[in-house]
C-alpha positions in Angstrom: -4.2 30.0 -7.0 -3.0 28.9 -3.9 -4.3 26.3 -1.2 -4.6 29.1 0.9 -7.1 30.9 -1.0 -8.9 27.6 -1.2 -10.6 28.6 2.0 -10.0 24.6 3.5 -12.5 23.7 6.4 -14.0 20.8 8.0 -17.0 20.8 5.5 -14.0 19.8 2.6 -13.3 16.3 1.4 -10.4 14.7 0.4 -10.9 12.3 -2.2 -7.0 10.0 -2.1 -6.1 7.5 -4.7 -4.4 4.9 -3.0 -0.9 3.2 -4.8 1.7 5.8 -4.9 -0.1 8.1 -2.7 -1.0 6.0 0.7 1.3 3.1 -0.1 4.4 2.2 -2.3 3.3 1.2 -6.0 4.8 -2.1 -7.1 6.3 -1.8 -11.1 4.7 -3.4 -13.2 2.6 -5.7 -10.8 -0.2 -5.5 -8.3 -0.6 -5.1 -4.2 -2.2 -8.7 -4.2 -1.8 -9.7 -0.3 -1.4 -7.5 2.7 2.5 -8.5 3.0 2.9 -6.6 0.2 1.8 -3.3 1.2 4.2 -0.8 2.3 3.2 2.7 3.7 4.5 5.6 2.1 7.0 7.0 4.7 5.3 9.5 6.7 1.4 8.6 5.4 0.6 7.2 8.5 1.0 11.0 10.4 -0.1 13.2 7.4 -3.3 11.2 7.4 -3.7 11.9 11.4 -2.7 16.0 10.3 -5.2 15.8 7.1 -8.1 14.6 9.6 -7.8 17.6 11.2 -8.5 19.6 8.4 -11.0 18.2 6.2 -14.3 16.9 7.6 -14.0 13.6 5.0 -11.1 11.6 3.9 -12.2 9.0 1.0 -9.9 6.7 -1.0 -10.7 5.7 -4.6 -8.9 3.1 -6.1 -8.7 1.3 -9.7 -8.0 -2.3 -8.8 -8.1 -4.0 -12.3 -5.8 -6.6 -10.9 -9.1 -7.9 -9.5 -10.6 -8.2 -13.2 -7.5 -9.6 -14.4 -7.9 -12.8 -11.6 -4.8 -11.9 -10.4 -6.1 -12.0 -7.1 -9.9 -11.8 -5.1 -11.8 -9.1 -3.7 -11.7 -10.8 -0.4 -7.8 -10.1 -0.9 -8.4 -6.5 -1.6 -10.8 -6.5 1.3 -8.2 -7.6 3.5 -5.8 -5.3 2.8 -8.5 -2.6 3.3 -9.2 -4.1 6.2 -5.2 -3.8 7.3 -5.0 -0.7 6.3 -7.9 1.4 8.2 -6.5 -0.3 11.2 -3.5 1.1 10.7 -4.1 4.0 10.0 -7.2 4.5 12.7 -4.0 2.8 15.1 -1.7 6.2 14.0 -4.5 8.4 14.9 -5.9 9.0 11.5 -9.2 8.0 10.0 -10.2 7.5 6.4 -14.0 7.7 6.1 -14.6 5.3 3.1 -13.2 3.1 0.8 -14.1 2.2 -2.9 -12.8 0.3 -5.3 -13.3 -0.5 -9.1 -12.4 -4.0 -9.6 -13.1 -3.4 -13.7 -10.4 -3.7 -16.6 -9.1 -0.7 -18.5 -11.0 -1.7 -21.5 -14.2 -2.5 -20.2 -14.4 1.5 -19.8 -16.8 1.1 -16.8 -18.4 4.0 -15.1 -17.1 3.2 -11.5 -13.6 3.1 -12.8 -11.6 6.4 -13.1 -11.5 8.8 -14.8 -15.1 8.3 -14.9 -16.5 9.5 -11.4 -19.0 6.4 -10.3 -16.9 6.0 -7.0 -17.3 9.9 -6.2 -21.1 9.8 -7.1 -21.7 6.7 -4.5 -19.4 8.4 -1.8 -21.7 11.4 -2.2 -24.8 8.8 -1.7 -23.1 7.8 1.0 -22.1 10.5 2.5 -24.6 13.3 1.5 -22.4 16.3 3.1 -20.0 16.1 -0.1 -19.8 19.0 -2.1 -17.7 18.3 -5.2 -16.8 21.8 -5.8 -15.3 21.3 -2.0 -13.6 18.6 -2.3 -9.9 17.8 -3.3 -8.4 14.6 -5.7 -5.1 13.6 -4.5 -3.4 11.2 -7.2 -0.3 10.3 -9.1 -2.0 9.5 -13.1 -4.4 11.5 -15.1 -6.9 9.3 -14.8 -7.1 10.6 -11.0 -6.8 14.1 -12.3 -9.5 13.2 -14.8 -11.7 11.8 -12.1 -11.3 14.8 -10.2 -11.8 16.8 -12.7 -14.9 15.4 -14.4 -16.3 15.6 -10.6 -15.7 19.1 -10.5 -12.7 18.9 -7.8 -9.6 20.7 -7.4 -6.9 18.4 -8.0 -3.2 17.8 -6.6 -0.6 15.4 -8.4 1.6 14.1 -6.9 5.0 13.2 -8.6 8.6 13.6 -8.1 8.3 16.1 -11.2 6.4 19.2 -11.8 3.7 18.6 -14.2 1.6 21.3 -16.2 -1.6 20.1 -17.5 -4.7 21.3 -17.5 -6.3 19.2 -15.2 -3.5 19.9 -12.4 -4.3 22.4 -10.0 -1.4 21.5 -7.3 1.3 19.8 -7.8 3.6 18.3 -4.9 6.1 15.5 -4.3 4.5 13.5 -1.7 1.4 13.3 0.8 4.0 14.9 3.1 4.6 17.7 1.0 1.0 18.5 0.3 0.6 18.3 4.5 3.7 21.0 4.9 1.7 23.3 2.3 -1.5 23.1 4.2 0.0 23.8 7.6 1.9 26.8 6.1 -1.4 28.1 4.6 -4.0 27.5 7.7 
C-alpha cells in the first residue's frame, strides 16, 4: 500500500500526536511551560502544506504530566494556546485540540491507546470518517489509538519499524509531507 493509493482528499483527517511529532520531546521530563516548547524544524510549513490536503487536522495528546501535578491544565492550555497561534501565524491551522490529563495506570478511556479523544473529535466534528482519517505518532500507543479507531497509521521514527499496527513509516512530519506531494 502506498499513500497514493490512499485516495487523500479534503474529506480526510489527520489525527497528530503532539511531542515528537509537532514539537521536540524532552527525555525523561514534561513540556510544562510554553518556554519550553520547541517546534520541530520545518512543522510550522508542513502543517500549512498538510492543510491543504486534508479537510481536518486534530492533535491528540497524552499529558499525564498533568495527573502527576507536575504542572496545571491552565499551563497546558497555554501552551495550546501558543501554539495554534503559531502555527495559524505560519499559515497552517489545526482544527482541534484534546488532551488526556490521566496517568498511565489509571487506564482511562480518553487516554491512548484507547480512542475517547477520537470519539469526542468525531462529536465534534461530525464529518470524521475513521476509516478516512490518518494517526500520525511516534509510540504504539498512538498506533494503537489509531488503530483501535480504525485509522491508517504513520510512525514516525528515525528507524524503520515493522509492526502490525504500522501502516507508514517515515522519519519526520517533513518526510511524511515530501511523500504526499510526490503522490498527489
Amino acid at each position: 500500500m502506498t499513500l497514493k493509493n490512499l485516495n487523500i482528499n479534503k474529506n480526510w483527517t489527520l489525527f497528530l500526536d503532539r511531542d515528537g511529532v509537532i514539537n521536540k520531546k524532552i527525555d525523561n521530563d514534561y513540556v510544562k511551560q510554553w518556554i519550553e516548547f520547541e517546534f520541530i524544524e520545518g512543522v510550522l510549513d508542513a502543517l500549512k502544506f498538510l492543510n491543504t490536503v486534508f479537510g481536518n487536522i486534530i492533535v491528540v495528546t497524552n499529558q499525564q504530566g498533568i495527573g502527576k501535578k507536575l504542572y496545571r491544565k491552565e499551563d497546558l492550555e497555554i501552551i495550546h494556546k501558543n501554539m495554534l497561534y503559531e502555527i495559524a501565524y505560519h499559515g497552517g491551522k489545526i482544527d482541534k485540540v484534546y488532551f488526556s490529563p490521566y496517568l498511565k495506570s489509571e487506564n482511562h478511556p480518553y487516554r491512548k491507546p484507547g480512542i475517547g479523544m477520537a470519539l469526542k473529535a468525531k462529536e465534534d466534528i461530525s464529518t470524521i470518517n475513521f476509516k478516512e482519517s490518518i494517526m500520525v505518532g511516534d509510540s504504539m500507543s498512538d498506533m494503537e489509538f489509531g488503530r483501535n479507531a480504525g485509522m491508517k497509521t504513520i510512525y514516525i521514527s528515525e528507524e524503520i519499524t515493522e509492526n502490525d499496527k504500522i501502516d507508514f513509516n517515515f522519519k519526520s512530519l517533513n518526510e511524511l509531507v515530501i511523500s504526499l506531494q510526490n503522490s498527489i
